[in-house]
N, C-alpha and C positions, 0 to 999 in steps of 0.2 A: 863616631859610632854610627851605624848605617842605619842599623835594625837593632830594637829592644829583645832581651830574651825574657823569659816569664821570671827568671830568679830575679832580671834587674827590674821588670816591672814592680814583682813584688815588694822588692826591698825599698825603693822608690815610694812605692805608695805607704808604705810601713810608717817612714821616717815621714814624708808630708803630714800624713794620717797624727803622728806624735807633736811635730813642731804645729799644724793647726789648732791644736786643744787649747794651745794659751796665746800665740800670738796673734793678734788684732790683725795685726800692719801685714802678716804674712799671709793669712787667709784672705785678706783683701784683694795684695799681688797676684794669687793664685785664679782670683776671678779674671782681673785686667790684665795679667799676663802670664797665661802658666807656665811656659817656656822655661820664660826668666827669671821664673820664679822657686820652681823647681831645682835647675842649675846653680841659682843663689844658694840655696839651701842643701842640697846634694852634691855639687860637685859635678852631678850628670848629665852631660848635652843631650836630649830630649829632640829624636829627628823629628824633623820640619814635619814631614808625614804623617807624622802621631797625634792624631788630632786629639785635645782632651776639655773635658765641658766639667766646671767646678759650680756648685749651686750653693746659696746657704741654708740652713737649718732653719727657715724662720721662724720656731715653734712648732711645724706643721707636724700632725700624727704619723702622717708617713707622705715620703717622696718616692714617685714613681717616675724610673725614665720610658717614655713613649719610644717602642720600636719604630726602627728605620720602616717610612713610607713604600711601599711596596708600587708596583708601576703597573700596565698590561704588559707593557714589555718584559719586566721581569718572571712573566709565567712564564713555562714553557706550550709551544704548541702541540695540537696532538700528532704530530707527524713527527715532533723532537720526545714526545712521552713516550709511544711506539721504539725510536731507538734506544732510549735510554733504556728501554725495559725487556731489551733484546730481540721483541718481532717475533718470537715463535711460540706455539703452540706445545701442548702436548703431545700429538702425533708428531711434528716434527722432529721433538728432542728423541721420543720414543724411534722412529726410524733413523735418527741420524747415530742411534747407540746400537740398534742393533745391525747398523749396515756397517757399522764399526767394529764390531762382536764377529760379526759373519768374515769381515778382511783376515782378522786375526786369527782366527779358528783355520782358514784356510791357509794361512801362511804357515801354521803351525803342521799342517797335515802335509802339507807341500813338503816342509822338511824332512819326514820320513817318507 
C-alpha cells in the first residue's frame, strides 16, 4: 500500500488506541517501533512515508504537541502575496467588467 486513506488511518488508530489500554509490551513497541508495531497488530503495512511520534501518559494533565517550526523561507514574499491575491484593484475589476459589458452589448446590437 502506497498511501493511507483516512478510513484506514482511522481504523488503524482505533484498534492500536484499544490493544494500548492493556498491553505493556505493545505500547512499548509503539514507542521503539511504530511500523512494526502497528503491522504486528493490524495486519497493515504502514508506508515508510508516514511518519508517526507515540508519547506516554505519564500522569501529565495534559499533552500538547508543539506545531511544526516555521522558517523565513516558509513565509511568502510580498511580491508572491500580490500574486496570490491577484494584483488588482477595484477600478481594474470594475473596468475589466464593464469593457466586458460594453463587448457583449455591442455584439448583441451587431446582430440585429
Amino acid at each position: 500500500m502506497s498511501e493511507w486513506t483516512a478510513e484506514q488511518i482511522k481504523e488503524v488508530a482505533t484498534t492500536v488506541a484499544e490493544k494500548a489500554k492493556t498491553d505493556q509490551a505493545f505500547r512499548a513497541s509503539l514507542i521503539s517501533d511504530p511500523h512494526a508495531a502497528i503491522q504486528a497488530a493490524t495486519g497493515q503495512v504502514v508506508p515508510e512515508t508516514f511518519k508517526m511520534n507515540f508519547v506516554e501518559n505519564n500522569g501529565a494533565h495534559m499533552t500538547i504537541v508543539l506545531p511544526d517550526l516555521k522558517s523565513e523561507a516558509d513565509e511568502l514574499s510580498e511580491a508572491e502575496l500580490a500574486q496570490v491575491a491577484g494584483g488588482k484593484n477595484t477600478d481594474q475589476i470594475l473596468g475589466d467588467i464593464g469593457g466586458g459589458i460594453g463587448s457583449f452589448i455591442g455584439g448583441i446590437v451587431s446582430m440585429f
